[in-house]
C-alpha positions as CSV (number, residue, x, y, z in Angstrom):
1,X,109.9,178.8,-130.6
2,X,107.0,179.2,-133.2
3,X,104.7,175.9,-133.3
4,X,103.9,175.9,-136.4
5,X,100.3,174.0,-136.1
6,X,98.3,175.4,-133.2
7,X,95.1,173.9,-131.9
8,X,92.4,176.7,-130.2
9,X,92.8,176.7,-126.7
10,X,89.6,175.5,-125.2
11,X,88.8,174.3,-121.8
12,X,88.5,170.6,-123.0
13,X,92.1,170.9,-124.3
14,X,92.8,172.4,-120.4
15,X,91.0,169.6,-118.9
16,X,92.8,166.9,-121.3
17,X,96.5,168.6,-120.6
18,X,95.1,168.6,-116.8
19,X,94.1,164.8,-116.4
20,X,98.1,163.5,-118.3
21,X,100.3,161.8,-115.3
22,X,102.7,164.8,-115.6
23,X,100.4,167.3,-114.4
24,X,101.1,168.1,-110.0
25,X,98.7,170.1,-108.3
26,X,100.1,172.8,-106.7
27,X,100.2,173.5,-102.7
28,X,96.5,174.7,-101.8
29,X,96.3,178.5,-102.3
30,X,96.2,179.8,-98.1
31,X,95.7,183.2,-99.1
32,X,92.5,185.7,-98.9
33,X,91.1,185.4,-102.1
34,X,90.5,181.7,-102.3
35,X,90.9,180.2,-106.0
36,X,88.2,179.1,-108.2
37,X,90.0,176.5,-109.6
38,X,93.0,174.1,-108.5
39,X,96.1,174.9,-110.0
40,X,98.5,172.6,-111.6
41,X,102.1,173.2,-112.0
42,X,103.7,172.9,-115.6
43,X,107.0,173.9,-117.4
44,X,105.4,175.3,-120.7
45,X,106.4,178.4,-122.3
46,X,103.7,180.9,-123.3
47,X,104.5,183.1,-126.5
48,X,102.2,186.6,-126.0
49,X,101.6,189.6,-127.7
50,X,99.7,192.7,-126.4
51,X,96.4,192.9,-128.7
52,X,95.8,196.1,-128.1
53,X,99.5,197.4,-130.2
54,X,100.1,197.1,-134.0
55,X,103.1,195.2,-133.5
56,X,102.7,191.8,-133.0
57,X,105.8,190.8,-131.9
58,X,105.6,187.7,-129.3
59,X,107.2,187.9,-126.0
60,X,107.8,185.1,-124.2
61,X,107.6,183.7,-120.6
62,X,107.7,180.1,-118.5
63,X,104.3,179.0,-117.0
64,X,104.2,178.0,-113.3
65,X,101.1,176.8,-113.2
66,X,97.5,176.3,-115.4
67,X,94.2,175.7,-114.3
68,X,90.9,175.4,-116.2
69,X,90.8,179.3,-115.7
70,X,93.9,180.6,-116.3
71,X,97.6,180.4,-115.7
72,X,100.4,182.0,-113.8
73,X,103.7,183.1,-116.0
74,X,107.2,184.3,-115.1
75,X,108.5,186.9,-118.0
76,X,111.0,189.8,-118.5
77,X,108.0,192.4,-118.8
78,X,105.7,194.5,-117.0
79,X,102.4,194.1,-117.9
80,X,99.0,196.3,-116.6
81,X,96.4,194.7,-115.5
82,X,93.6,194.3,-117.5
83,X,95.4,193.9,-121.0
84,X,94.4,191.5,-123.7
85,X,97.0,188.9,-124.9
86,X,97.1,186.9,-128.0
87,X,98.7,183.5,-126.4
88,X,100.4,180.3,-127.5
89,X,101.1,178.0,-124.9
90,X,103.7,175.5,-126.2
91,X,103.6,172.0,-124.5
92,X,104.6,168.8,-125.2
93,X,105.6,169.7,-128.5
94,X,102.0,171.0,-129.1
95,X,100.7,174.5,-129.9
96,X,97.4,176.4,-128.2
97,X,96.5,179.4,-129.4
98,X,93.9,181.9,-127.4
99,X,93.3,184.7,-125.6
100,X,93.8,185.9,-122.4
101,X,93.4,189.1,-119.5
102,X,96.1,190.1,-117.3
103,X,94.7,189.8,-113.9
104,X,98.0,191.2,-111.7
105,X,101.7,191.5,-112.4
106,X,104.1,191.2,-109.0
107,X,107.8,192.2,-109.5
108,X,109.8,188.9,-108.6
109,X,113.8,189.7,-108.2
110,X,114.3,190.9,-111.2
111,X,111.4,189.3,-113.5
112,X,107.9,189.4,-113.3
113,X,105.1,187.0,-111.8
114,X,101.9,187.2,-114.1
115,X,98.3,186.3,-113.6
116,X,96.3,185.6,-116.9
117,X,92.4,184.4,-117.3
118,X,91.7,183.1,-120.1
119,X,89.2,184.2,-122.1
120,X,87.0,181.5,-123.8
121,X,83.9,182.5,-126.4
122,X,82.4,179.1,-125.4
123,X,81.9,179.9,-121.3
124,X,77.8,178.6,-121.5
125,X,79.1,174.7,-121.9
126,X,82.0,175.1,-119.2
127,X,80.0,172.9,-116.4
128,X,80.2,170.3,-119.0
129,X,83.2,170.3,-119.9
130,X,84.7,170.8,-116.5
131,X,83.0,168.2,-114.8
132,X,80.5,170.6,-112.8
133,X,82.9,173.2,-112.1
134,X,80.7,176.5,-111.7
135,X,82.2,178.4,-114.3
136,X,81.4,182.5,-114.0
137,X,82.2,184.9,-117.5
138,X,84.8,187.3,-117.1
139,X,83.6,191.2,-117.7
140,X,85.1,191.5,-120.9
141,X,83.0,188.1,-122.1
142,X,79.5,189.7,-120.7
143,X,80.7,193.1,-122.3
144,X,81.5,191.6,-125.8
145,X,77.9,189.7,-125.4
146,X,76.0,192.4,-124.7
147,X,77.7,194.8,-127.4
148,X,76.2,192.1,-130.3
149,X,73.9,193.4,-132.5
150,X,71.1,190.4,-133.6
């Protein structure tokens, strides 16, 4: 399954992969916490390693659905919330390699429904890039900012 030429994820490449004709929105999300951003449904698979353990071994799982903020995954494993993942989502014959947070993980039969953010370094030009979607950093990115030295 290893690409081997992968472009940065970045949320241009989301938007790009977002506006081609194969790309369905997904059912509007009814539920409490309303999403910031619509989802579209896909059939990629993600490779994804833990960054946090020496072995980097990928794992693999089948997207659901992608949206400029994240996506959701189906995979074999449990995985906390809160852990950092080196990614490659492989679509269309096309490698994107990034980073991304595990948000939740909900047993499903006998896999695993995932929730990952992505984690861009370029979040100041989202609004841009995303047609003037308000785009909010993640923790870890206003962490990692203020832990900069000048």
């Amino acid at each position: 399954m290893n690409t081997l030429v992968t472009k940065k994820l970045t949320r241009e490449i989301i938007m790009n992969l977002l506006r081609q004709p194969v790309a369905v929105p997904t059912e509007p999300y009814q539920g409490v916490e309303r999403r910031k951003h619509t989802r579209w449904k896909t059939d990629a698979t993600i490779e994804f390693w833990p960054l946090n353990k020496k072995s980097k071994k990928p794992m693999y799982g089948q997207c659901r659905n992608i949206s400029i903020g994240g996506l959701g995954m189906i995979c074999d494993q449990i995985l906390s919330p809160n852990t950092a993942l080196g990614i490659v989502l492989h679509l269309n014959d096309e490698g994107f390699h990034g980073r991304a947070d595990v948000r939740y993980c909900l047993k499903e039969q006998d896999r695993f429904m995932v929730g990952l953010e992505f984690v861009f370094n370029d979040w100041e030009t989202c609004n841009k890039i995303t047609d003037g979607y308000k785009c909010v950093p993640s923790v870890s990115q206003v962490n990692a900012i203020r832990n900069l030295k000048p």
